[in-house]
Backbone as numpy.savetxt, mean C-alpha at the origin, in Angstrom:
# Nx Ny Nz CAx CAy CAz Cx Cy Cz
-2.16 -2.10 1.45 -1.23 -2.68 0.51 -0.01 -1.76 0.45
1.11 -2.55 0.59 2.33 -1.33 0.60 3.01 -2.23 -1.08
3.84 -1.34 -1.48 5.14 -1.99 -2.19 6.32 -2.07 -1.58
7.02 -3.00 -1.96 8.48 -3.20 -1.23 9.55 -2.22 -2.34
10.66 -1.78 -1.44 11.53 -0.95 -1.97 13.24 -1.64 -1.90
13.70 -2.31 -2.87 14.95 -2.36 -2.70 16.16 -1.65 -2.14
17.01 -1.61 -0.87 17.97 -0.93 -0.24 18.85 -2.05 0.38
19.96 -1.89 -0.59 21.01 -2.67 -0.53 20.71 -4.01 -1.75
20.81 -5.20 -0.32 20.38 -6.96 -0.77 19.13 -6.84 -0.75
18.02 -6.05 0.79 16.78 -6.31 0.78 15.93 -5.78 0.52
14.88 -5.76 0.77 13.46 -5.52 0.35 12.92 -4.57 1.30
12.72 -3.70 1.45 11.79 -2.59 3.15 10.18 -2.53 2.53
9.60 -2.40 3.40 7.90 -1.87 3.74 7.87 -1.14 4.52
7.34 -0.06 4.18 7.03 0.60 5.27 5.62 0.63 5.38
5.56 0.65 7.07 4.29 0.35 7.83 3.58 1.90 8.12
2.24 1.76 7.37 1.46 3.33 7.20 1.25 3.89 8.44
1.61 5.17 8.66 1.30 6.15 9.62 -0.32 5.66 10.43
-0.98 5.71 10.09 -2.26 5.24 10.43 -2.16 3.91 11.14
-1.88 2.73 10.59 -1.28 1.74 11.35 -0.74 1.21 12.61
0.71 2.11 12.02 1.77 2.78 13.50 0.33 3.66 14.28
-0.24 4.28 14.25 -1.52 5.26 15.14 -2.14 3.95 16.22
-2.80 3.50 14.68 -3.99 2.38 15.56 -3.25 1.12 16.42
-1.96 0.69 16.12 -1.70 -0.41 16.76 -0.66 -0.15 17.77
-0.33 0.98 18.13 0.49 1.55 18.74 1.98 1.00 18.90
2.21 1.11 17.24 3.78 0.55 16.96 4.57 1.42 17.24
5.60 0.89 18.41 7.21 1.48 18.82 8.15 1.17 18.04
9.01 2.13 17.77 10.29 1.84 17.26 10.94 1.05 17.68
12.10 -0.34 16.98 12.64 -1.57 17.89 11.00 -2.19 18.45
10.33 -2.21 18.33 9.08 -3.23 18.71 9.31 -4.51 17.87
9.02 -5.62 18.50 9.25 -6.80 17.78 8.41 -7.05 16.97
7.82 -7.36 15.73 6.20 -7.37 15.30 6.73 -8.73 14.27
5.36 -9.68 13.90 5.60 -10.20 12.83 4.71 -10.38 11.65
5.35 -10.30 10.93 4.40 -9.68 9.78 3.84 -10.70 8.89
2.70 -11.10 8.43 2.15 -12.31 7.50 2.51 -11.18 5.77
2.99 -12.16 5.30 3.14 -11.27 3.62 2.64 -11.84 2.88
1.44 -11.64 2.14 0.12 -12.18 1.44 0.72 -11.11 -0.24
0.94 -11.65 -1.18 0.63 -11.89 -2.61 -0.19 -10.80 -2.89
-0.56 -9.82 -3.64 -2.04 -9.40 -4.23 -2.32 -9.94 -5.47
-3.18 -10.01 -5.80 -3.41 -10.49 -7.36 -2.96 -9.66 -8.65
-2.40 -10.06 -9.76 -1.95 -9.56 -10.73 -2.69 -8.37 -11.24
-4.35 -8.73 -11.89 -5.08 -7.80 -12.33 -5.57 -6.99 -11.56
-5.28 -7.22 -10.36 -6.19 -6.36 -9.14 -7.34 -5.52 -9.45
-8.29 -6.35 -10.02 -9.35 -6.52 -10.07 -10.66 -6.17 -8.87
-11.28 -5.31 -8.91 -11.81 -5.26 -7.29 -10.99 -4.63 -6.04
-9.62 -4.75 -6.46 -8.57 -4.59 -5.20 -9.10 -2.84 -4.62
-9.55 -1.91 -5.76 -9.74 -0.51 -5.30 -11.47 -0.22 -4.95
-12.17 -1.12 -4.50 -13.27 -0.97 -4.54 -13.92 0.10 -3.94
-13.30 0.86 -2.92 -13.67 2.16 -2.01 -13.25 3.45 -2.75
-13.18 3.32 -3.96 -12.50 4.28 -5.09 -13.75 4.87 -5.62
-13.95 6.13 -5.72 -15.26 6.65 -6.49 -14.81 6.15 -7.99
-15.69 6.06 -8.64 -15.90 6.23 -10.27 -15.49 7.55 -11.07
-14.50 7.18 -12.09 -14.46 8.36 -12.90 -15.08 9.00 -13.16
-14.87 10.35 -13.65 -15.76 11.67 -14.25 -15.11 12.14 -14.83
-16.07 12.95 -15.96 -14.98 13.96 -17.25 -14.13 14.43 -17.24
-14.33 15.12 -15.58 -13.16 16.07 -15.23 -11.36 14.55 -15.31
-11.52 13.92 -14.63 -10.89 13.01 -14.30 -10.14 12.15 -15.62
-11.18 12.54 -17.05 -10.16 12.17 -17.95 -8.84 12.83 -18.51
-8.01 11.89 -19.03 -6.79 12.30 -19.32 -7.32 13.05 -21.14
-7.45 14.07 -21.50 -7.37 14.92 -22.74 -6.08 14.92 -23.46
-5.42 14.12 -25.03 -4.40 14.63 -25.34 -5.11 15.95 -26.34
-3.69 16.68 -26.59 -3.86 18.04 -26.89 -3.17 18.00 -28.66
């Protein structure tokens, strides 16, 4: 999942290092890209995410 970044009129993505690795994207390469929506609550969307721990809570002071 990327976010888009406003520069100028349009919108940019940039395509993850890892990506560019595995699909062996060239610079000027023609590619076309499907742009799929994520869901609002993204819900499930982080599922490969460990579970919080104590350490991991936010403490105000």
């Amino acid at each position: 999942m990327v976010k888009p970044r406003k520069i100028g009129g349009s919108l940019v993505v940039t395509i993850p290092k890892e990506i560019v690795q595995k699909e062996r994207i060239k610079p000027g390469q023609p590619l076309i890209i499907q742009i799929k929506k994520s869901r609002a609550d993204f819900f499930g969307a982080l599922k490969e995410l460990p579970s919080f721990s104590k350490k991991d809570e936010f403490y105000e002071k």
